[in-house]
N, C-alpha and C positions, 0 to 999 in steps of 0.2 A: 435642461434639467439642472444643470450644475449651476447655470445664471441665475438660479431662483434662490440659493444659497448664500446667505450673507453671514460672514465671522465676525464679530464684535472686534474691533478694533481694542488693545487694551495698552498699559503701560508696560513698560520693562520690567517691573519686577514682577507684575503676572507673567509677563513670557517667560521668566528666570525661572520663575516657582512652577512654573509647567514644564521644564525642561529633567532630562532625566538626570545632567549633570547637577542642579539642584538637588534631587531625590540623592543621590551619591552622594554632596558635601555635606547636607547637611547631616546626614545619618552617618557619616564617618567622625561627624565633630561630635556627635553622642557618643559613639562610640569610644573615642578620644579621652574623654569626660571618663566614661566609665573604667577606661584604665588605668586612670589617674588616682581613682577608687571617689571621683565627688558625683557620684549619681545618687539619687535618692532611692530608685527602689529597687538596681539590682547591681549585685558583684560581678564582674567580667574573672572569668578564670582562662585566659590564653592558654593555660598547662593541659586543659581539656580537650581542644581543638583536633589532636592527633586521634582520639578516640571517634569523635564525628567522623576524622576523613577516613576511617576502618571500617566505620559504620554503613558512608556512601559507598566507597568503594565494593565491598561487600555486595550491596543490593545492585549496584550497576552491573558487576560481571554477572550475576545471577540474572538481570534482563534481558542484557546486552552483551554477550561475551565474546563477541566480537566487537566492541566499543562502537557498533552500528547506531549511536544515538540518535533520535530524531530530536526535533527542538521540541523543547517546554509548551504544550501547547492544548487548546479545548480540544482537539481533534484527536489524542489521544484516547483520549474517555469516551468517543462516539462507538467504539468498538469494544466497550467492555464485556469482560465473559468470556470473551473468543467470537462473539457473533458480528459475522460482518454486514454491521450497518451501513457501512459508508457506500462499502460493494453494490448495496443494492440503491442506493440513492445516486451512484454513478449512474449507471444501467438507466433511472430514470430519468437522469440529465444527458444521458448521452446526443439523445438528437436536437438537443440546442447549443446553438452557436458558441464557441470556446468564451467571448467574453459574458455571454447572458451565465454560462456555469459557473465561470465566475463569480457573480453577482449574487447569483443564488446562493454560492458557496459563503461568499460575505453576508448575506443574509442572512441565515443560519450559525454563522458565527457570532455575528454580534450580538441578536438575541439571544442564543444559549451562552455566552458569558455574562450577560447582564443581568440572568439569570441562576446565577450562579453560586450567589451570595451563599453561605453557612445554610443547611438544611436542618439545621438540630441532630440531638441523634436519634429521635422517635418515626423520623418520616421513610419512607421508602417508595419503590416504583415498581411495579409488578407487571413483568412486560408481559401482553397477550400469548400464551403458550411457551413460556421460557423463566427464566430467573428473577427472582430481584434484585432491585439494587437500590446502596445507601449513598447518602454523601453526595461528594459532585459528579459521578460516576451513576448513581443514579440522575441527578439531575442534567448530566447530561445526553442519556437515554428519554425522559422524559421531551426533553426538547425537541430532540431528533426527530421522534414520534409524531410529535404535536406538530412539528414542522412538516412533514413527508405526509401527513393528513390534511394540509392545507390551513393548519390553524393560525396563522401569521399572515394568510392570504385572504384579500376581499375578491379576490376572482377564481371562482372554483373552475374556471379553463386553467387556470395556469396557478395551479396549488402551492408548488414549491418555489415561494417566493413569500418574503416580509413587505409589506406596505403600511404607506403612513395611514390607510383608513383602516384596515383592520386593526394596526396595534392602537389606533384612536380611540377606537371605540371597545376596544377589549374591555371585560368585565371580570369582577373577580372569580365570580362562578367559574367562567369559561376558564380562566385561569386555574383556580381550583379544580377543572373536571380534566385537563390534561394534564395535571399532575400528580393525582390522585388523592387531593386532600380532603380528611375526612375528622370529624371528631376525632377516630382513633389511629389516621395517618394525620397528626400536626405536621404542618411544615411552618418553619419561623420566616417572619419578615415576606406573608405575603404582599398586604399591602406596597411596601417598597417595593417590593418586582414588578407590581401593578405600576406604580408611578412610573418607574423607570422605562416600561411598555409604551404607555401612554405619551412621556413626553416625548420618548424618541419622535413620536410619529411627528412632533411638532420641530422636528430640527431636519428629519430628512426626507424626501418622497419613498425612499426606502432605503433600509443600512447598506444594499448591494451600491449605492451611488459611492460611498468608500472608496470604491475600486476604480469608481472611472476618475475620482481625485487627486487617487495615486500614481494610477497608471496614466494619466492621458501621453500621450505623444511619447513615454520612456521607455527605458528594460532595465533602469534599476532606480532602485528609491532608499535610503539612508532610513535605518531602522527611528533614528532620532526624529525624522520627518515625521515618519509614520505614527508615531505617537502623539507628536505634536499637533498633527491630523487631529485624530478621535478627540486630544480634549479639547481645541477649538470649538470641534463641531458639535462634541457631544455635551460641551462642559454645562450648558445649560439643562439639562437632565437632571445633574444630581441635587438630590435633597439641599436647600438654603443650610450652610454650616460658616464657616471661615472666607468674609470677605475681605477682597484689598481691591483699594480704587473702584468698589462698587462692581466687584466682577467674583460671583460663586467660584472657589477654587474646587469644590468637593472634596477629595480623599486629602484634605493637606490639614493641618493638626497643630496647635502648640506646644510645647518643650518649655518649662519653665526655668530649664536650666540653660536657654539658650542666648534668650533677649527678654526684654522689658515685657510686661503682659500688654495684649495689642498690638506688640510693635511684627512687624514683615520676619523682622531677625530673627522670633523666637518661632517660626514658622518650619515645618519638616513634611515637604510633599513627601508620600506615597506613592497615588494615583494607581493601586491597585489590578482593580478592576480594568483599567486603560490599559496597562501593560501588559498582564494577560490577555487583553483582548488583541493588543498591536503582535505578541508575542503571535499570537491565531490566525493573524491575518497575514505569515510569512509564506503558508503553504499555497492557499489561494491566488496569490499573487505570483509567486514563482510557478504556478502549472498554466499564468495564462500568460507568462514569457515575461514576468517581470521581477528582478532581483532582489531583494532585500538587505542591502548591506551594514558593517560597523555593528551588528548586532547585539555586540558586547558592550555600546553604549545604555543599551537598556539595563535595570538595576535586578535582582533577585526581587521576588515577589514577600513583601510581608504577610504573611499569613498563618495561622496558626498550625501546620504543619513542621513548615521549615522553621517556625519561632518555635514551635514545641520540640523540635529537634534539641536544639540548644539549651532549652531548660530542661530535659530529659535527660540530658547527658553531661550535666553538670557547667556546661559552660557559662552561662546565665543562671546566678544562685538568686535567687530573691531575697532582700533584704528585710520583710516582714514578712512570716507563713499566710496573712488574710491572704495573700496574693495566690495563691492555689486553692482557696474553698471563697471566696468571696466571688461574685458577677460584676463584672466591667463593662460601661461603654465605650465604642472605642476611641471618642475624645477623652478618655481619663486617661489622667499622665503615665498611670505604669505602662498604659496599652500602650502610648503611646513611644514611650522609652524603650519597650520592648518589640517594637516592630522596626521600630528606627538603628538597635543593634543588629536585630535580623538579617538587616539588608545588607550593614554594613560586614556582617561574617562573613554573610554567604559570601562577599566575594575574598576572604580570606584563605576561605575554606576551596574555592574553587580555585583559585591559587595551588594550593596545595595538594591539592586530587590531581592537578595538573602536573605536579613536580614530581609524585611518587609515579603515573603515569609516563613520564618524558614527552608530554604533550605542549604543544604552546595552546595559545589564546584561538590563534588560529583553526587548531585542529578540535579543539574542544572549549567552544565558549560558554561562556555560563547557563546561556540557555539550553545547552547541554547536559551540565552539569545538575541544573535543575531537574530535570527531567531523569536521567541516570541511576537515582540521585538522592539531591536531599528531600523531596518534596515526596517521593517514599519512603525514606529513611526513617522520616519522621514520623509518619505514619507506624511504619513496623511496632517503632521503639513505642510509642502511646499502645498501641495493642498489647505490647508485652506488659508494658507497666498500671495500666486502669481497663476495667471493664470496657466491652464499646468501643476501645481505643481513642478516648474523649482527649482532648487537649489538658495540658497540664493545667492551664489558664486560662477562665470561659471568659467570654465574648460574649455581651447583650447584642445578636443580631437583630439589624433592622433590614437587612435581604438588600443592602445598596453598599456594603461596604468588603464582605470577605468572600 
């Protein structure tokens, strides 16, 4: 299985620009920038910062009040509500083999994160005798569902599984009727999530192979691996955006304040989508005996949550008001200046939740901290502040990027 899989050989500064220490330099040199005050579209107010970490702190003892944090992860949302989904998707994996649950469980991750992209706020998910739900919280009940009903699978023997011929030939229908999109349920960026179905099927016989890439022969895997994993493998998936050397980077972006237009320099990975998903693939892997270490190599998630955090709370002033009633894609520069700060706070901020706590890195890494955290934080503060709890700053989704 794993012989059938070949990585595209590429150059160093692909490997650079796929690496998470890249995601960190380069977003800490915007940041940089912006405290210098030479950013174009937004103010950095450091004086702010202490009010954010009031705000995490705050929502973390209110989850967590025993500091029991689990990581940052999709598997959080698979039990929204209080209902235990996973329980019963246990129960149905139990009488298979500890690595085949695995797989399964990789399955089901990688799909419902690459699903995962921005829902709008019109869409929801109305589970069969129970609640709805919005956001990635419904989208990730949707997938659960659609997964535990074999819709990922071409062998109705063996349902709870992704394969490359079902997500091949997935349709959008099919797609739209397990999700329940309707004229009057819009969900944004179907197409994209269609593509992104689609081409998996053509990079792996099924997402559960992850596992046995990771795992073969070990019992621990460096979290920087593991990311570096999914974008080799996956890299070919996303939407044609930002080439170097002839090789799709996907979630990686220019900064005009960084380098020459064109040039590798002016270049600011993200990789999103991949982190969250590398972040998802810690649990699976350590229930089938295999570690995940250095964890705090991977970067906070840019996304309009924890970026909405910062602009909510003054820390991020925008330097022209279009920038809160205006729609952006997220190659446009402010998106992109403001996701690049993002990354770079959260780990300031996580710093500092750290220091008012007396916890080191160790005991509370960032993927903790996310989770805790700011990635509800932010959320809260948008509820209090706009209708809906919308972001302060929209995003044109195309369902491949948040």
């Amino acid at each position: 299985m794993l012989d059938a899989i070949r990585v595209q050989e590429v150059s160093p500064t692909v490997a650079w620009l796929r690496s998470p220490a890249a995601i960190r330099e380069r977003c800490h040199q915007v940041l940089d920038l912006g405290l210098a005050g030479r950013l174009e579209y937004f103010r950095v107010e450091p004086s702010r910062l202490p009010t954010v970490v009031d705000r995490v702190l705050a929502v973390t003892h209110e989850a967590y009040p025993r500091l029991d944090i689990p990581v940052h992860s999709r598997w959080r949302h698979f039990d929204a509500g209080g209902v235990p989904r996973l329980a019963q998707l246990e129960a149905k994996l139990a009488p298979l083999p500890p690595e085949e649950r695995a797989r399964a469980k990789v399955d089901l991750g990688v799909v419902s994160v690459l699903l995962d992209a921005g829902s709008g706020p019109a869409w929801r998910y109305q589970e069969s005798g129970g609640a709805s739900y919005v956001r990635s919280e419904g989208l990730a009940v949707a997938s659960l569902r659609m997964f535990m009903a074999g819709g990922f699978s071409s062998d109705p023997d063996r349902p709870l599984r992704a394969d490359a011929e079902a997500l091949g030939r997935m349709t959008r229908e099919h797609l739209e009727r397990g999700f329940q999109v309707s004229e009057t349920n819009p969900l944004l960026g179907v197409e994209g999530r269609l593509h992104l179905m689609q081409a998996l099927s053509r990079v792996l016989p099924r997402p559960g192979t992850l596992f046995d890439m990771l795992a073969a022969h070990r019992r621990s895997v460096r979290a920087a691996e593991v990311l570096g994993t999914v974008l080799e493998v996956l890299g070919p998936i996303w939407p044609g955006r930002t080439t170097v050397d002839g090789v799709n980077l996907g979630d990686v972006w220019p900064h005009p304040a960084l380098g020459p237009p064109g040039s590798a320099d002016a270049l600011v990975p993200f990789h999103k989508l991949s982190q969250w998903l590398a972040y998802s693939l810690v649990e699976p892997l350590a229930e089938a005996g295999v570690t995940v270490t250095e964890l705090d190599a991977l970067t906070g998630l840019p996304e309009y949550r924890n970026g909405g955090l910062f602009v909510d709370l003054g820390v991020l002033v925008p330097q022209d008001p279009r920038l809160t009633t205006e729609v952006y894609g997220p190659g446009d520069p402010p998106i992109v200046e403001w996701r690049a700060l993002t990354v770079a706070l959260l780990d300031r901020v996580a710093a500092l939740v750290r220091g008012r706590l007396e916890l080191s890195a160790e005991e509370l890494p960032l993927a903790k901290v996310l989770q805790g955290g700011t990635w509800t934080a932010g959320r809260r503060v948008a509820a209090e502040l706009r209708p809906g709890g919308v972001p302060p700053i929209r995003i044109r989704s195309d369902g491949t990027v948040f």
